[in-house]
N, C-alpha and C positions, 0 to 999 in steps of 0.2 A: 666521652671526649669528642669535639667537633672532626678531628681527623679520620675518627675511627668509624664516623654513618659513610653511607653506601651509596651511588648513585639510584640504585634500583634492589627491587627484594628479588629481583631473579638474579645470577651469579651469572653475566656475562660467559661465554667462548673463549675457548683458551686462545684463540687466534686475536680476539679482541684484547684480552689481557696482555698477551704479548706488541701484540701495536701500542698500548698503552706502556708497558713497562717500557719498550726501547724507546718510546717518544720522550718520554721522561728523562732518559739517560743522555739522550739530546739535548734537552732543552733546557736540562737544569743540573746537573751535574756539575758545571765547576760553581756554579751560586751554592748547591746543597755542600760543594767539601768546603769552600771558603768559611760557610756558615761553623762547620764541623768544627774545622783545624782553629777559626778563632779562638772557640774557648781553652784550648788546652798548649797551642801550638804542634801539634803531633800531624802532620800531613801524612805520612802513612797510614798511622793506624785510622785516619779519619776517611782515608781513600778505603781500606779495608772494610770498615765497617756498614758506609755506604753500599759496597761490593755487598757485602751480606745481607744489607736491606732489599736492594732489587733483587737478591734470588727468595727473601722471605716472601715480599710481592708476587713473584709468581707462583708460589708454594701457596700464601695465602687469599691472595686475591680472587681467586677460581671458586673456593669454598664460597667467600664472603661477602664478594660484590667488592667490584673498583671503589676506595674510598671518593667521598667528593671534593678531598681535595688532597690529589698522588702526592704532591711536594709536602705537603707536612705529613703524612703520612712518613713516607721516607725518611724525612729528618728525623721524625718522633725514634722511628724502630733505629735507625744508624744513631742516636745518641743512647739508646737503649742499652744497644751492643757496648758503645763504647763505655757508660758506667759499669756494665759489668765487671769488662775487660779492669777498668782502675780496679775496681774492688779486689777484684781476683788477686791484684798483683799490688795491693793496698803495702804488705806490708815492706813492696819493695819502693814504695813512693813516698815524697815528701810532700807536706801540703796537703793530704788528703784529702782533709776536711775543707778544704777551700776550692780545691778543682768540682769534688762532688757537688758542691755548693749550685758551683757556676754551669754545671752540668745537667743539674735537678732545676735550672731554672724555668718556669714556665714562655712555652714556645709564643702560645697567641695562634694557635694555628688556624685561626679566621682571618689573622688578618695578613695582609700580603709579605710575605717571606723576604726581609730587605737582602738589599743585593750587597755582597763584602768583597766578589770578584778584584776591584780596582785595589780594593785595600790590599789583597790578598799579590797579587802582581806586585808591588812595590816590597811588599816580603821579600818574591823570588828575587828582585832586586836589589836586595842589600849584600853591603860590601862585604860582608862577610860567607856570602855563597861568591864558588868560584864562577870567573866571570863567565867562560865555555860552556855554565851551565846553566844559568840564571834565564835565558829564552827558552830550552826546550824545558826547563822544571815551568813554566808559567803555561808552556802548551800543553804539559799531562795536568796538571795539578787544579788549571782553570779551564780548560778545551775536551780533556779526556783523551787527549793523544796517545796514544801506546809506543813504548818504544820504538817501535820497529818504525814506525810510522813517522817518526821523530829524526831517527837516526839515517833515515832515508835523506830526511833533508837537510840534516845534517852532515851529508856525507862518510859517516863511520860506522862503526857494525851494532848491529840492535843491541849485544853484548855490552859492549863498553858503554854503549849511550843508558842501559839499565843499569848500569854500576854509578856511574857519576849521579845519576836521580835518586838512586838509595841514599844516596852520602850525601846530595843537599838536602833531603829530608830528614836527617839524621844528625846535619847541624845545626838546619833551624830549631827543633826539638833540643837538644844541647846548650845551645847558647841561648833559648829563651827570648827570641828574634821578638817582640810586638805584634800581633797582629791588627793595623791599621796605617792610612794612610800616614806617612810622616810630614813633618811639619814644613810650611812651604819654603823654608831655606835649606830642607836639605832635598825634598824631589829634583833640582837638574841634577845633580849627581847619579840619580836611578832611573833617569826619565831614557835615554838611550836604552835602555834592554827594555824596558815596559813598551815603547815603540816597536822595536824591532821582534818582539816575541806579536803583539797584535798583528804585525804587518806578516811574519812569518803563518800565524792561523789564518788569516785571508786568502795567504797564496796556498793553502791545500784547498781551495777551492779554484782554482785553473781547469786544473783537468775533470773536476765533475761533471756528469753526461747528462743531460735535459732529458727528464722520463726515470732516470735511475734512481738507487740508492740517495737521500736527501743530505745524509751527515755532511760532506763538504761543503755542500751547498748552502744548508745552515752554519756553518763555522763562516760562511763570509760575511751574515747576517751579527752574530755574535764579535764580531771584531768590527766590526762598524758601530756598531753600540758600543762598546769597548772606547773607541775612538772619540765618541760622544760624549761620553762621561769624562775624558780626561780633558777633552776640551772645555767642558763648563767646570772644570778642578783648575783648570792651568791657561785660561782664554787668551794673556797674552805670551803664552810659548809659541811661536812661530811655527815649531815643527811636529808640533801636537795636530795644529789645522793646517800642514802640508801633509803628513798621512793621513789625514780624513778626506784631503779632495783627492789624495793621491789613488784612496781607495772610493772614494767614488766615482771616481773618472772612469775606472775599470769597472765598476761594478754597473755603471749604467750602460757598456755594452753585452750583460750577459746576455740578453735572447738575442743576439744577434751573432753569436759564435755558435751555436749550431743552428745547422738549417733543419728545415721539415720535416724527412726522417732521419735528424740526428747525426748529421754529419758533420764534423769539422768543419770553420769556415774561418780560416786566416784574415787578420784587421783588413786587407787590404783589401778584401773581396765581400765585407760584411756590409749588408745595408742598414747606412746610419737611420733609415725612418725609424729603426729599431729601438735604434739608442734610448734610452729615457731623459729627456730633456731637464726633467727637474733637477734631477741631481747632478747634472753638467752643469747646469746655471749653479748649485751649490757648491760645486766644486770651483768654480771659476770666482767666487764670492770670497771662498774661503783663502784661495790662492793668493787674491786680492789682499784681505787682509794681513794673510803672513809676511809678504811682501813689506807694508808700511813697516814691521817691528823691524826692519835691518839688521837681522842675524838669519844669514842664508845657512841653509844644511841640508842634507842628502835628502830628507823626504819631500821637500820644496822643491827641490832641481826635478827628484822620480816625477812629481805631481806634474813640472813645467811642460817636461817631456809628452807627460799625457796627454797634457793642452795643447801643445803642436798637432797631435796624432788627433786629436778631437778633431781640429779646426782643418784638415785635408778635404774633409765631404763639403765644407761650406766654400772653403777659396779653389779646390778643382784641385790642387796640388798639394804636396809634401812640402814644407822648408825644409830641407835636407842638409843648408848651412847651418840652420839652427838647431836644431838636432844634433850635431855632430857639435858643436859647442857647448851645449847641455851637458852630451855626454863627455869629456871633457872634464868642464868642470866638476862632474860626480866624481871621476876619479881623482881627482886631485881631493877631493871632498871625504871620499869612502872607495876608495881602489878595494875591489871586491872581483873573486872569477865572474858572477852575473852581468858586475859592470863592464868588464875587460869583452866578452862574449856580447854583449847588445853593442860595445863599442864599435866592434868589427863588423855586426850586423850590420850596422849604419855604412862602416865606412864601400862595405860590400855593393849594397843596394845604391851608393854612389858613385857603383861603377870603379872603386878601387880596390878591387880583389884581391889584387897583390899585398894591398899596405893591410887589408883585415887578414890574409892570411898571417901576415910578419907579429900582427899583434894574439893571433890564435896559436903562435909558435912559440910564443914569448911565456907562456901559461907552461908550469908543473905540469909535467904529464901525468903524476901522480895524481894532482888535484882536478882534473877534470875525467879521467877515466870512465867514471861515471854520470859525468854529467850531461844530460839528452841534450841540453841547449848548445853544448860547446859542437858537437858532431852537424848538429842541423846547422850553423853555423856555418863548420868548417866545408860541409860538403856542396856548400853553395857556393864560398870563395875559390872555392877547386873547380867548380862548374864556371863560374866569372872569369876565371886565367884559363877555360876550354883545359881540365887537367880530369878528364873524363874518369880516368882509374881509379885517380884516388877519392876525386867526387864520388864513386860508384861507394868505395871501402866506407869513407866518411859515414855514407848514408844509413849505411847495413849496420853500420854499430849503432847508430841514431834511431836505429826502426829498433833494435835490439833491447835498446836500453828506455822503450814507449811503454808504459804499461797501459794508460787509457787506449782501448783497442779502437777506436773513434778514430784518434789522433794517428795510432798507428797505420789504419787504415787508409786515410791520408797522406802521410809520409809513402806508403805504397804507392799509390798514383801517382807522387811526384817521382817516386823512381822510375816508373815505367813511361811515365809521360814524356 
């Protein structure tokens, strides 16, 4: 079998093996379970099964030589597991002979491994998963998120956010969901969480540190692609190509958020020579475009918002009227803690401290507890109204609740400086 030669007849270093196995797990992980769960619909067992191919790979790959090509590889052994698994439990299934069927079908593993991802999203989409659950089932299921890692930003406990993913995988499997894109009169119905799950795997890439660990880093790569494909699926959706500029805009100042040795460096003090032009010019193209189709919505305004913060290093200034009408119109748009919290940023940095506190008082105290942005926030409008104390309290919960130590390290010097 093409999957099963070897790059080389010597057996690579376990260290090599291992860079290889988690690259893999990076790189191709939600295309390998999309691949999986289409044919049978079972997203568990096809996440499990997976699971057991990358530890066969390290168990076998050491003896055998890195296959020459790890993805089919992987798939071949994770659909292995998985016939077993039917057979084993044959006499409690119906259809046997037809899943087996579709299971034994030959992979082609020369030829490139299509991609089901987008199809695979519009699953977690369906009306029939609840809807609280449908963005973070699309971030494990297609990103490889982990609970905990979910439920972070999700604001609720790794617990409960692993219980609701059990049960939407347990009713797509139940209810016999399709796996494939649906037909183009019923995508706007499912197109809001398919966005908002993309735009949610981008933003764990914020706090990723230049030099470190690459997983976030790459998840903002993957969600741009993501963003790609539904734009050539759905070209005249308006807010298909308002999160694509939205997350280009952002993504063309990564090298310019940390400095040299890796330090934090807040928009206002980044040098734009940094920025990547090309994909600001894309971003402003696409902007352009969404704009002609006259159905405004939140990913269009987030994008607008960019383009103002772009366009500060070219005219010398901030429009800080327009800004604050942007943000505005988002809440009217999408009232969200993030947007209530950047509203008060704005109104803050306007010199009215007073009125962003009133609107940071106006927020559940419940709901933001945990949220680093509301404190960095709040401790700024406490320092804007000279309210040193509680600016001081603000801060301390705001360093508390950093976990990138870059960022937090920063928020230090702003305390003491």
């Amino acid at each position: 079998m093409a999957d099963a030669r070897v790059s080389s007849a010597t057996p690579p270093g376990k260290d090599k093996i291992v860079e290889t196995v988690v690259g893999g797990a990076r790189a191709s992980y939600g295309r390998l379970v999309a691949l999986l769960a289409a044919r049978d619909g079972d997203l568990a067992a096809s996440e499990d099964a997976l699971s057991e191919a990358f530890a066969a790979a390290l168990e076998t790959w050491p003896k055998r030589g890195i296959p020459t090509n790890p993805d089919a590889w992987l798939l071949t052994t994770a659909r292995n597991r998985l016939i077993n698994a039917h057979r084993h439990e044959a006499v409690k299934l119906r259809g046997m002979d037809e899943i087996l069927r579709r299971m034994d079908a030959p992979s082609a593993a020369q030829e490139p491994i299509p991609d089901q991802r987008l199809a695979l999203m519009f699953v977690c989409a369906h009306p029939a998963i609840q809807e609280d659950v449908r963005t973070p089932l699309m971030l494990q299921t297609i990103l490889g998120l982990d609970a905990a890692q979910i439920a972070s930003a999700f604001l609720v406990s790794p617990t409960t956010m692993g219980q609701r993913l059990v049960r939407a995988k347990a009713k797509i499997k139940a209810a016999g969901i399709g796996f494939k894109i649906p037909d183009l009169d019923a995508l706007p119905a499912r197109l809001e969480d398919v966005l908002s799950a993309i735009y949610a795997a981008f933003g764990t890439s914020f706090d990723a540190v230049a030099g470190s660990d690459d997983r976030n880093i790459s998840l903002a790569e993957e969600a741009i692609f993501l963003a790609r494909l539904l734009v050539s699926l759905m070209p005249q959706e308006p807010e298909a190509l308002g999160l694509l500029a939205l997350m280009l805009y952002v993504d063309a100042r990564k090298a310019a958020r940390w400095g040299p040795d890796g330090d934090f460096v807040p928009l206002k003090d980044q040098d734009a020579t940094l920025w990547e032009r090309a994909k600001i010019i894309e971003a402003e193209d696409l902007l352009v475009r969404a704009s002609k189709l006259n159905r405004l919505g939140r990913f269009q305004i987030e994008a607008a918002i960019q383009s103002i913060h772009i366009q500060a290093p070219i005219t010398g200034t901030t429009n800080w009227a327009a800004l604050r009408s942007f943000h505005e119109l988002l809440l009217t748009h999408r009232p969200s803690i993030g947007a209530f919290v950047s509203y008060a940023a704005v109104l803050q940095a306007m010199g009215q401290g007073r009125s962003a506190l009133d609107v940071l008082f106006s927020l559940d105290a419940g709901d933001v507890s945990t949220y680093q942005p509301y404190w960095v926030t709040l401790a700024a409008a406490h320092r804007a109204c000279e309210e040193g104390d509680a600016a001081a309290a603000a801060m301390e919960r705001a360093i508390g609740l950093t976990e990138n130590p870059k960022v937090r390290a920063f928020l230090l010097s702003q305390r003491e400086g």
